[in-house]
Backbone as XML, in Angstrom:
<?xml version="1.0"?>
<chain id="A" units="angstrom">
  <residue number="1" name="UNK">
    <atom name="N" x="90.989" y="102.061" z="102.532"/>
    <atom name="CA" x="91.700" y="102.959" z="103.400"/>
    <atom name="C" x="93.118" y="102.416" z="103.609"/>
  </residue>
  <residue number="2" name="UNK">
    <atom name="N" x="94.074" y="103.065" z="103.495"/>
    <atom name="CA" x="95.383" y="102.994" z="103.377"/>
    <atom name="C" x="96.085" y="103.434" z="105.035"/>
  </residue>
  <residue number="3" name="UNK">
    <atom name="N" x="96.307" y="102.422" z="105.921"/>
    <atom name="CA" x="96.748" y="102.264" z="107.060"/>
    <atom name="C" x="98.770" y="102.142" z="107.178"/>
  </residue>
  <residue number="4" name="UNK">
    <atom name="N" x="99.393" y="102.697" z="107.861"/>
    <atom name="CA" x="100.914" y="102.295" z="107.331"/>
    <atom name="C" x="100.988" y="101.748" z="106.569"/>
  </residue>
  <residue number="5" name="UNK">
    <atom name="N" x="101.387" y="102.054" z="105.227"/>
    <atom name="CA" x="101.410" y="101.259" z="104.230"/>
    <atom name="C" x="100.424" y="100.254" z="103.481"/>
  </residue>
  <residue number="6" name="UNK">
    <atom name="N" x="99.761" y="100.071" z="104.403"/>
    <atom name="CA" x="99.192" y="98.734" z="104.260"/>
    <atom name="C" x="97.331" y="99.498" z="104.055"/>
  </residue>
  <residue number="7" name="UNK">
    <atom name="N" x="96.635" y="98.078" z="102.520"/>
    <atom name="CA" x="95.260" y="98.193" z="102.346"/>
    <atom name="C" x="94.705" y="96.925" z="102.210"/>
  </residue>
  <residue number="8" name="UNK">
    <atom name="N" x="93.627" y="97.115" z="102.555"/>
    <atom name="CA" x="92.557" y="95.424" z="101.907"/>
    <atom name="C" x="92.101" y="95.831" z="100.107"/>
  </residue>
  <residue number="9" name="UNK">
    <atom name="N" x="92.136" y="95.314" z="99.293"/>
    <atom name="CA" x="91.549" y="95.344" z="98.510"/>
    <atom name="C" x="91.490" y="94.408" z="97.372"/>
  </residue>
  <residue number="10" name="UNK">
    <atom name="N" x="89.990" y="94.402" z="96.773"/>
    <atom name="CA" x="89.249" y="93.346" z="96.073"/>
    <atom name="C" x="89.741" y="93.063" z="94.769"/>
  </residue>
  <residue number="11" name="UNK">
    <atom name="N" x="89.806" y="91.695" z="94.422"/>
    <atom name="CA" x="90.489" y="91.010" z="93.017"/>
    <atom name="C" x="89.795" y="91.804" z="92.042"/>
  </residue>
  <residue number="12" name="UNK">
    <atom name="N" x="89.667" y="92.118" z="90.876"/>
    <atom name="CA" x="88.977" y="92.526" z="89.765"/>
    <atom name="C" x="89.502" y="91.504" z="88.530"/>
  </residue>
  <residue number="13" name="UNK">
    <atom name="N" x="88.593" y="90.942" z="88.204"/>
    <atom name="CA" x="88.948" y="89.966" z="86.612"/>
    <atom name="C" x="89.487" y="88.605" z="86.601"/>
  </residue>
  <residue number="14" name="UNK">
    <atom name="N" x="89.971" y="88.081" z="85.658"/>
    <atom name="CA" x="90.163" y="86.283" z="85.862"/>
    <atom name="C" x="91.951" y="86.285" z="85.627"/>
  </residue>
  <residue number="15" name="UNK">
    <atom name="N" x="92.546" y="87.516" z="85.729"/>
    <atom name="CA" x="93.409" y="86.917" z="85.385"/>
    <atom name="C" x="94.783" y="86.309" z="85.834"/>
  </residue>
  <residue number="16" name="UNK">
    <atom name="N" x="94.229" y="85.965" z="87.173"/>
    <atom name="CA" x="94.695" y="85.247" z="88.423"/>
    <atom name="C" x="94.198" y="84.173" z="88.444"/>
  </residue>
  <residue number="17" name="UNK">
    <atom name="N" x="93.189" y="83.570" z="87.952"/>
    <atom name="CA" x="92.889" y="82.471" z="88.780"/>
    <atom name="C" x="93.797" y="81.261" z="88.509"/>
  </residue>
  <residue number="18" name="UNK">
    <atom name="N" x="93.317" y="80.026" z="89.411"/>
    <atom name="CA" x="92.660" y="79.643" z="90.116"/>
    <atom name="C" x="92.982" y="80.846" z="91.213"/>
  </residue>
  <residue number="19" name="UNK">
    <atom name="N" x="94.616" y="80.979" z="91.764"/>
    <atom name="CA" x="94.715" y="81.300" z="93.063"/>
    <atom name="C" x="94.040" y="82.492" z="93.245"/>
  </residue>
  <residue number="20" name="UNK">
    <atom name="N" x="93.338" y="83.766" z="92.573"/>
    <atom name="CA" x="92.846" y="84.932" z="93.063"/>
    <atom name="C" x="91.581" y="84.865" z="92.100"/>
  </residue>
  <residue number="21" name="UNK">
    <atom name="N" x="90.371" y="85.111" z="92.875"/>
    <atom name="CA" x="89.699" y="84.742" z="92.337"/>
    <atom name="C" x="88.682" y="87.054" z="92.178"/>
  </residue>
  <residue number="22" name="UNK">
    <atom name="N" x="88.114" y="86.922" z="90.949"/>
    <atom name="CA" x="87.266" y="87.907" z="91.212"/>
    <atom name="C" x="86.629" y="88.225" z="92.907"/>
  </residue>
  <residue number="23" name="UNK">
    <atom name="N" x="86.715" y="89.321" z="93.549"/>
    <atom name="CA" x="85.679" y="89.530" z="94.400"/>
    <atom name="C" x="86.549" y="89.199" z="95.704"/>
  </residue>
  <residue number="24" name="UNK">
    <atom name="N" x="87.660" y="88.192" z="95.722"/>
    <atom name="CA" x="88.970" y="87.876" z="96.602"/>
    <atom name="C" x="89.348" y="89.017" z="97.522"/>
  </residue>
  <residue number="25" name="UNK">
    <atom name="N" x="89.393" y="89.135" z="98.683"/>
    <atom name="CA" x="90.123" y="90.316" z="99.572"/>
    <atom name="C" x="91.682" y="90.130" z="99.997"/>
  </residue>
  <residue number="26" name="UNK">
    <atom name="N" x="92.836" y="91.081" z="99.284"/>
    <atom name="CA" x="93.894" y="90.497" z="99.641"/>
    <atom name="C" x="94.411" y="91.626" z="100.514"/>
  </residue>
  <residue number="27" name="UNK">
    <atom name="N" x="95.204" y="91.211" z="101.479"/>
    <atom name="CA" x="96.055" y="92.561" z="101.792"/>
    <atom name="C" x="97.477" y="93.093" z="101.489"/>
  </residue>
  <residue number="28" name="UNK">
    <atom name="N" x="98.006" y="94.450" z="101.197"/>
    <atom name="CA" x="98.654" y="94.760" z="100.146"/>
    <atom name="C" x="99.691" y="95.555" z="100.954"/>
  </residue>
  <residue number="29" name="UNK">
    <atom name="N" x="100.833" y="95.707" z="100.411"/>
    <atom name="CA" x="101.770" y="96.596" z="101.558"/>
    <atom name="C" x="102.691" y="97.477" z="100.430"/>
  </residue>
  <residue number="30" name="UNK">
    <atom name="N" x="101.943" y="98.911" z="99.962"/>
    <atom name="CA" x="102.801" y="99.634" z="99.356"/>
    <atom name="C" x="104.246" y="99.264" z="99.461"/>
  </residue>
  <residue number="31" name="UNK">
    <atom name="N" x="104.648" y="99.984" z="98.200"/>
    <atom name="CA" x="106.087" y="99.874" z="98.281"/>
    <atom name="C" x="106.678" y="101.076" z="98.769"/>
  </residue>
  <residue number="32" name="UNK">
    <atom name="N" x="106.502" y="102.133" z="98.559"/>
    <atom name="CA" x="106.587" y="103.724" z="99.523"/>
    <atom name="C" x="106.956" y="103.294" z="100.347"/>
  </residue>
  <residue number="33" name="UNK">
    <atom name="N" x="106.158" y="102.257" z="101.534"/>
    <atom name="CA" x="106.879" y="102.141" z="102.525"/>
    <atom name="C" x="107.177" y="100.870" z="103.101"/>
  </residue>
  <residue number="34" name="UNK">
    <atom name="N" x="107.899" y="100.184" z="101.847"/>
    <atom name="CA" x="108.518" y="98.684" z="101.898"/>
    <atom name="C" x="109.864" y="98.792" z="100.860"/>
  </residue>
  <residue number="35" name="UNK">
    <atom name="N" x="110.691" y="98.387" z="101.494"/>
    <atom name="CA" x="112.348" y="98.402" z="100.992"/>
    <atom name="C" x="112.952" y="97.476" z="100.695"/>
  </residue>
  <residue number="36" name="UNK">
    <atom name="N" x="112.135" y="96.125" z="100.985"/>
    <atom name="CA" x="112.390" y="95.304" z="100.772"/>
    <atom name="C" x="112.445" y="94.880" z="98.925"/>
  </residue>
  <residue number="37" name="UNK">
    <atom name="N" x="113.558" y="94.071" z="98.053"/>
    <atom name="CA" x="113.308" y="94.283" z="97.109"/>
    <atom name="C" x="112.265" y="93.141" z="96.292"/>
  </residue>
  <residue number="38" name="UNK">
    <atom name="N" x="112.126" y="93.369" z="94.939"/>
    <atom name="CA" x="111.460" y="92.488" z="94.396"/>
    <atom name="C" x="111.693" y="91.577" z="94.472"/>
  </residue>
  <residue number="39" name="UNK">
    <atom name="N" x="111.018" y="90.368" z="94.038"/>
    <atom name="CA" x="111.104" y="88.738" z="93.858"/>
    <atom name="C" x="110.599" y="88.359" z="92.360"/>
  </residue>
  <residue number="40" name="UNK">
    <atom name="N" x="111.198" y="87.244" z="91.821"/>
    <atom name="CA" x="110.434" y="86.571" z="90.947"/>
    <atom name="C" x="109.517" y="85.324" z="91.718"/>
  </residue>
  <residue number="41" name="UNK">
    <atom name="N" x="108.428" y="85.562" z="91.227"/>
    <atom name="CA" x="107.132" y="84.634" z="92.297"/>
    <atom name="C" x="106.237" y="85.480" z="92.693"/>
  </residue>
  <residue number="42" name="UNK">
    <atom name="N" x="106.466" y="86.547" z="93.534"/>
    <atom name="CA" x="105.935" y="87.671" z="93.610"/>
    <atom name="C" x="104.382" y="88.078" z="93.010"/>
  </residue>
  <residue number="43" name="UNK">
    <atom name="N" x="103.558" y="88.003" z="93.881"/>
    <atom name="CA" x="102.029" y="88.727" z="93.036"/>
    <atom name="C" x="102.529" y="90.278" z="93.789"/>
  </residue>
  <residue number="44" name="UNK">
    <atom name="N" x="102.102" y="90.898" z="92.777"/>
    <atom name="CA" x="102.016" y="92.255" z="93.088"/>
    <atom name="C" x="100.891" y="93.318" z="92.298"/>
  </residue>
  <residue number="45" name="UNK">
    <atom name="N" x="100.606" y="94.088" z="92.545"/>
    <atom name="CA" x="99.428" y="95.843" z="92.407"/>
    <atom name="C" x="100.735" y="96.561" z="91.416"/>
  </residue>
  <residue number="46" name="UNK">
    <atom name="N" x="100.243" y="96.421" z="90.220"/>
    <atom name="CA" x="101.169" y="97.670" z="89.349"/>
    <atom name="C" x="100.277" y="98.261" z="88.889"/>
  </residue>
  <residue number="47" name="UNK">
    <atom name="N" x="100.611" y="99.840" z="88.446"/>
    <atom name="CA" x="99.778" y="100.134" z="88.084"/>
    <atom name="C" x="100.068" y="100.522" z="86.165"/>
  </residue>
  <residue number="48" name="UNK">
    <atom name="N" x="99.227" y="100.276" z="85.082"/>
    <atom name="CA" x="99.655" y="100.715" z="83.863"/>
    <atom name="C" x="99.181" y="101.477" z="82.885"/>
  </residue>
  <residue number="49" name="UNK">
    <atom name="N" x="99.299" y="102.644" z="82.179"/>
    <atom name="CA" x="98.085" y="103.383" z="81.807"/>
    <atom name="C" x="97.034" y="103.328" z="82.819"/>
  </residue>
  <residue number="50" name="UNK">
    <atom name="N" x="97.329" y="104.137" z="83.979"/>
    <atom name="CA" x="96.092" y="104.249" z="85.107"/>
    <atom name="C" x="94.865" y="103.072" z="85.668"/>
  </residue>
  <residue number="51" name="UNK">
    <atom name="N" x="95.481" y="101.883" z="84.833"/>
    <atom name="CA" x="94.884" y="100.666" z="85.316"/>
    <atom name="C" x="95.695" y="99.665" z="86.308"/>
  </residue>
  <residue number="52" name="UNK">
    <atom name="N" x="94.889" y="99.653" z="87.457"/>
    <atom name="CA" x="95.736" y="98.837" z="88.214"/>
    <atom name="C" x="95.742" y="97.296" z="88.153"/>
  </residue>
  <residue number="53" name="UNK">
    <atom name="N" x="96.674" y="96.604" z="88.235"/>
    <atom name="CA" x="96.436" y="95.020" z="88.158"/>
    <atom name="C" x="96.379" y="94.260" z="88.889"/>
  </residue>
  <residue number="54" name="UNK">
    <atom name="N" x="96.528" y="93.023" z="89.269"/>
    <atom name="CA" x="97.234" y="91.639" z="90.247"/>
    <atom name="C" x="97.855" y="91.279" z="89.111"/>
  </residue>
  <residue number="55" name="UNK">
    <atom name="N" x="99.279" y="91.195" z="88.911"/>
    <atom name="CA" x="99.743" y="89.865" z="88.443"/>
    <atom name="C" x="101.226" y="89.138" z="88.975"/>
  </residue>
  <residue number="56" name="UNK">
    <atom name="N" x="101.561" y="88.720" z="88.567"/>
    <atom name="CA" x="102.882" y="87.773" z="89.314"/>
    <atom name="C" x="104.606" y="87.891" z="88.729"/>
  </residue>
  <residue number="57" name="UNK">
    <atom name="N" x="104.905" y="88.256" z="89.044"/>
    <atom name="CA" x="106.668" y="88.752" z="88.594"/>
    <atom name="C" x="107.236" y="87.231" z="88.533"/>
  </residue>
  <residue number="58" name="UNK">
    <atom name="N" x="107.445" y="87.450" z="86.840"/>
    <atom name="CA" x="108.136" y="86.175" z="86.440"/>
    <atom name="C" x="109.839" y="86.345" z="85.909"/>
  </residue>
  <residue number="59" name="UNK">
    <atom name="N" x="110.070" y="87.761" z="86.161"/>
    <atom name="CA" x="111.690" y="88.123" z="85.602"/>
    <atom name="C" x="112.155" y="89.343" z="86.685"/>
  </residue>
  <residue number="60" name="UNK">
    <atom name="N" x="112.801" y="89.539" z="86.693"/>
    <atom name="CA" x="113.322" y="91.038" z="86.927"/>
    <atom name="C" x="115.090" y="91.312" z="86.894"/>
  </residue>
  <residue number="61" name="UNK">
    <atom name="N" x="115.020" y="92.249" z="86.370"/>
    <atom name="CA" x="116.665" y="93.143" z="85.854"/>
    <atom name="C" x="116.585" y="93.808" z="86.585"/>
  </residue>
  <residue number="62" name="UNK">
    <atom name="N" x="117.644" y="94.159" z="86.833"/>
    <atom name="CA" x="118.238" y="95.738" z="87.185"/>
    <atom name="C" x="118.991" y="96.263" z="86.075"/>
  </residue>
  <residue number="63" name="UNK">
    <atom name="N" x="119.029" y="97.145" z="85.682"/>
    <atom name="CA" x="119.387" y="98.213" z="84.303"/>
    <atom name="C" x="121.113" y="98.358" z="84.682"/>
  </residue>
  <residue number="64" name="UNK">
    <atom name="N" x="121.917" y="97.342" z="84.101"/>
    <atom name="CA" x="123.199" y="98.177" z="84.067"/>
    <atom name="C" x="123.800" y="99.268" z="83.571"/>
  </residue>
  <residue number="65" name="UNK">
    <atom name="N" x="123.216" y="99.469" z="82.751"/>
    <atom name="CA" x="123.725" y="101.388" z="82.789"/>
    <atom name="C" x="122.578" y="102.134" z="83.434"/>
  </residue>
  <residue number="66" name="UNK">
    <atom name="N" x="121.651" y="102.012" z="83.330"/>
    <atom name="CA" x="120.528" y="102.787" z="84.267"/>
    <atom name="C" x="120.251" y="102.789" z="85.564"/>
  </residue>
  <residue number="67" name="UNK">
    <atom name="N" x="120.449" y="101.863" z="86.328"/>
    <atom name="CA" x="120.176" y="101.228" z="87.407"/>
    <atom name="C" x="118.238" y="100.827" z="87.935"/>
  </residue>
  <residue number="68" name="UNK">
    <atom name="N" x="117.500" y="101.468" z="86.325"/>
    <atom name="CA" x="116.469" y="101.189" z="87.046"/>
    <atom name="C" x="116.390" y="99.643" z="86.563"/>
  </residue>
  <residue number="69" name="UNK">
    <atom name="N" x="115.530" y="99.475" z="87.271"/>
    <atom name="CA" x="115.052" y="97.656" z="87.337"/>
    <atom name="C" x="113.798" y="97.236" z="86.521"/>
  </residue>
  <residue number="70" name="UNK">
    <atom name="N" x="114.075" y="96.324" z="85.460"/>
    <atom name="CA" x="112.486" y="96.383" z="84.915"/>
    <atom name="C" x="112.015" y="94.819" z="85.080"/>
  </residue>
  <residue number="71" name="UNK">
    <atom name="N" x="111.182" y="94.515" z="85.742"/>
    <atom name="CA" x="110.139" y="93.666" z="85.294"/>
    <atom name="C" x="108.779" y="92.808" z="84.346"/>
  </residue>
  <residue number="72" name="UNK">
    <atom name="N" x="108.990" y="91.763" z="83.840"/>
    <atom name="CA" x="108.036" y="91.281" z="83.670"/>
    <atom name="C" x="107.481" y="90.271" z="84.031"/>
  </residue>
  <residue number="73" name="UNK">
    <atom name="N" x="105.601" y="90.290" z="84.170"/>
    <atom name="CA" x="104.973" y="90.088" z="84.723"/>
    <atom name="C" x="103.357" y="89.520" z="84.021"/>
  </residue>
  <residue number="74" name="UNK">
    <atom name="N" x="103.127" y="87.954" z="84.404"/>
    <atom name="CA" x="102.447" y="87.182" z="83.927"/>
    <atom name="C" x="100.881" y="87.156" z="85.047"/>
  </residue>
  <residue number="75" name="UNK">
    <atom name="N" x="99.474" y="87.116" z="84.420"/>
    <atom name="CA" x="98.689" y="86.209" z="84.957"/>
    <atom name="C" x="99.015" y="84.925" z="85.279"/>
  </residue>
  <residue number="76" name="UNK">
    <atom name="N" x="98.706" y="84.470" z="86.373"/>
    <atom name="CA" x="98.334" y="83.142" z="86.443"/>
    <atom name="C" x="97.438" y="82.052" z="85.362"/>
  </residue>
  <residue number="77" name="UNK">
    <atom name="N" x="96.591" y="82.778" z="85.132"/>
    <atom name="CA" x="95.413" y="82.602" z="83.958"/>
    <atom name="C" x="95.838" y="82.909" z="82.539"/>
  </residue>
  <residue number="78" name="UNK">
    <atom name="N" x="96.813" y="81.963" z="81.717"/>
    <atom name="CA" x="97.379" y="82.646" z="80.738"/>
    <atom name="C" x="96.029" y="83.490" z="79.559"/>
  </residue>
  <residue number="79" name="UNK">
    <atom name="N" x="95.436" y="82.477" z="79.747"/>
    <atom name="CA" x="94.217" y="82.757" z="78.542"/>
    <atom name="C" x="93.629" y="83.718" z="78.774"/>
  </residue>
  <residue number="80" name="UNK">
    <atom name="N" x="93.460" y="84.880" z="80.143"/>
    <atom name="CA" x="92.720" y="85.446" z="80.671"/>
    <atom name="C" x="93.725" y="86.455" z="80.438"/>
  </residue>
  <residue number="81" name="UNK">
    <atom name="N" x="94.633" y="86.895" z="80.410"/>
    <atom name="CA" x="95.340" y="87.500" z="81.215"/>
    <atom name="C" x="96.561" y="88.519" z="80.011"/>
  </residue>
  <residue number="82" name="UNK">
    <atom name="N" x="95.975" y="89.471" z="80.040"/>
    <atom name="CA" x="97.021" y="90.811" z="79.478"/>
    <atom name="C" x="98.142" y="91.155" z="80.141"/>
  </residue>
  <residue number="83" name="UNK">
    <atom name="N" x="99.324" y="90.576" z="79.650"/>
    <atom name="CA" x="100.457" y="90.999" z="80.809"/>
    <atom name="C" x="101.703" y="90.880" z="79.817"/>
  </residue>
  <residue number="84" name="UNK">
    <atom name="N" x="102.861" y="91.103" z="80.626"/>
    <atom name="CA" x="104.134" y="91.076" z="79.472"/>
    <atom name="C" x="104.600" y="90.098" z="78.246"/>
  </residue>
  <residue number="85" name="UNK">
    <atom name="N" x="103.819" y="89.857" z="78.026"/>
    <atom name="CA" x="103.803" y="88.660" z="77.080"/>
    <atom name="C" x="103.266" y="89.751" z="75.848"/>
  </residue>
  <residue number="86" name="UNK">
    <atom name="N" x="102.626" y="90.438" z="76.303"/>
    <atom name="CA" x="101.653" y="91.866" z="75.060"/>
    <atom name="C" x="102.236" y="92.570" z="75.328"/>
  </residue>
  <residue number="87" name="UNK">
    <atom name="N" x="103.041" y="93.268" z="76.162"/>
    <atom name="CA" x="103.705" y="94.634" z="76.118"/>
    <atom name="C" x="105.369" y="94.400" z="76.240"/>
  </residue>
  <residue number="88" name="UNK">
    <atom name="N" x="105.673" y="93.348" z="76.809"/>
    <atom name="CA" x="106.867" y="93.450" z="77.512"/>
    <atom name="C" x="107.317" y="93.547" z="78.774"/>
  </residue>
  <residue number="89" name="UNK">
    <atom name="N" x="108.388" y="94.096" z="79.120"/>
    <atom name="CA" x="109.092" y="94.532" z="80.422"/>
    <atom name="C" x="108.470" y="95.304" z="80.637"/>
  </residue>
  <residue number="90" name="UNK">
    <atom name="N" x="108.267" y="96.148" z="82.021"/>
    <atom name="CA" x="108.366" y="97.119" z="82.237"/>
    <atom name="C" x="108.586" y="97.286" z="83.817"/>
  </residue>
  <residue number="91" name="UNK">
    <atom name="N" x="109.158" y="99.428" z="83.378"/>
    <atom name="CA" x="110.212" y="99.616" z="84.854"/>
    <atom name="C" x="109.603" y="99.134" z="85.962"/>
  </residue>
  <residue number="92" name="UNK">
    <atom name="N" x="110.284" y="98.845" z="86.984"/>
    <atom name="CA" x="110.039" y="98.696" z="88.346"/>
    <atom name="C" x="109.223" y="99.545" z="89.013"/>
  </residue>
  <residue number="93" name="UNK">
    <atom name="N" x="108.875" y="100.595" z="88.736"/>
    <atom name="CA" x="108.491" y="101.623" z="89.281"/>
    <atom name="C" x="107.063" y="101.771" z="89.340"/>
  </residue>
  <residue number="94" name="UNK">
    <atom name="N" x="106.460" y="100.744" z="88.027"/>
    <atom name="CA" x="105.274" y="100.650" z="87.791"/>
    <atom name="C" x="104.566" y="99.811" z="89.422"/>
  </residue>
  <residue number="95" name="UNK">
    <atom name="N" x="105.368" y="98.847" z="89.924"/>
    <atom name="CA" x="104.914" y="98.273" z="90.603"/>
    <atom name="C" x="104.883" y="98.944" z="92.086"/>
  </residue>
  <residue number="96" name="UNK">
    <atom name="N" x="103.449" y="98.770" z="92.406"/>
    <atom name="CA" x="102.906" y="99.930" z="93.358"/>
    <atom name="C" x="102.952" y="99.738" z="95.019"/>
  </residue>
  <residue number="97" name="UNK">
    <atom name="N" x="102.485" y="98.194" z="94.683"/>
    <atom name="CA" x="102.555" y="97.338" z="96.101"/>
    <atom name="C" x="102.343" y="95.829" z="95.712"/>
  </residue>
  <residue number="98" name="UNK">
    <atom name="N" x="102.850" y="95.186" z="96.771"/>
    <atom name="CA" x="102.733" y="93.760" z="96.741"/>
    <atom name="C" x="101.979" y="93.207" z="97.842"/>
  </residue>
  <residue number="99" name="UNK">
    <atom name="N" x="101.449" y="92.060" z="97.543"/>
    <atom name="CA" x="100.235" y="91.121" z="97.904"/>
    <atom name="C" x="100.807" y="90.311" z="99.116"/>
  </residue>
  <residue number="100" name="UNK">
    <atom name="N" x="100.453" y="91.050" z="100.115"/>
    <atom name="CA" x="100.794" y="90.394" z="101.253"/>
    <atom name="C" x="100.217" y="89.103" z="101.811"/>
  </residue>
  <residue number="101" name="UNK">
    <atom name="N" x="99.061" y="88.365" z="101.701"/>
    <atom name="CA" x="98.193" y="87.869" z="101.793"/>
    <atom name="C" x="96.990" y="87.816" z="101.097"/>
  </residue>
  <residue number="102" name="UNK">
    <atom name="N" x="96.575" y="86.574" z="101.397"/>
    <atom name="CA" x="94.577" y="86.411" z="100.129"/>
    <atom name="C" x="94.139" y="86.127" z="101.630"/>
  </residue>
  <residue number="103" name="UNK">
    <atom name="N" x="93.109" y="86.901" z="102.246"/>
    <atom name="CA" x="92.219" y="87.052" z="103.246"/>
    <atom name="C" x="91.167" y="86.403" z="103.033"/>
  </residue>
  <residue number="104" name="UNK">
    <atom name="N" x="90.218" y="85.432" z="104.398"/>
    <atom name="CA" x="89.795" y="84.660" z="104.048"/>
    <atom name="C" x="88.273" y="85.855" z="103.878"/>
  </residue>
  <residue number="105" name="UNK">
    <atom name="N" x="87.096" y="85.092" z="103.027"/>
    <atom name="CA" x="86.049" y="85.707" z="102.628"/>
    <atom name="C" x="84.778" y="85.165" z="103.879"/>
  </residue>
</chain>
């Protein structure tokens, strides 16, 4: 359930760990209604081909002739972990919300 901005929801897969583990409750604070801008360090909820992720913003641009901003974005878990290293950059826009906290279990 999606409260101002803000949801609890559960890790799915390894490709966070150590720090996020499968089954993990984190809480998340859309970006809709956060203005604050990106970070590199950053775990964040993107979503890609209708799959949503956890992973961690290790770059980010802003588009000088475009102005959009693209990111890329690593597991923690390299071995585990499908992220821009296989696809690349991608826009800012993908990223849905960021990881406000890992809640204790």
């Amino acid at each position: 359930m999606r409260i101002f901005g803000f949801e609890i929801v559960s890790v799915q897969g390894e490709s966070m760990l150590p720090a996020y583990a499968p089954g993990d409750k984190v809480l998340i604070k859309y970006r809709s209604s956060d203005l604050q801008p990106l970070h590199v360090g950053e775990v964040v909820i993107l979503e890609r081909e209708g799959e949503r992720m956890l992973k961690r913003i290790v770059r980010y641009e802003i588009g000088v002739h475009t102005g959009q901003g693209m990111v890329s974005v690593e597991g923690d878990n390299k071995e585990q972990s499908i992220d821009s290293r296989h696809w690349g950059a991608i826009p800012s826009r993908f990223v849905k919300a960021r990881v406000i906290r890992k809640l204790k279990n």
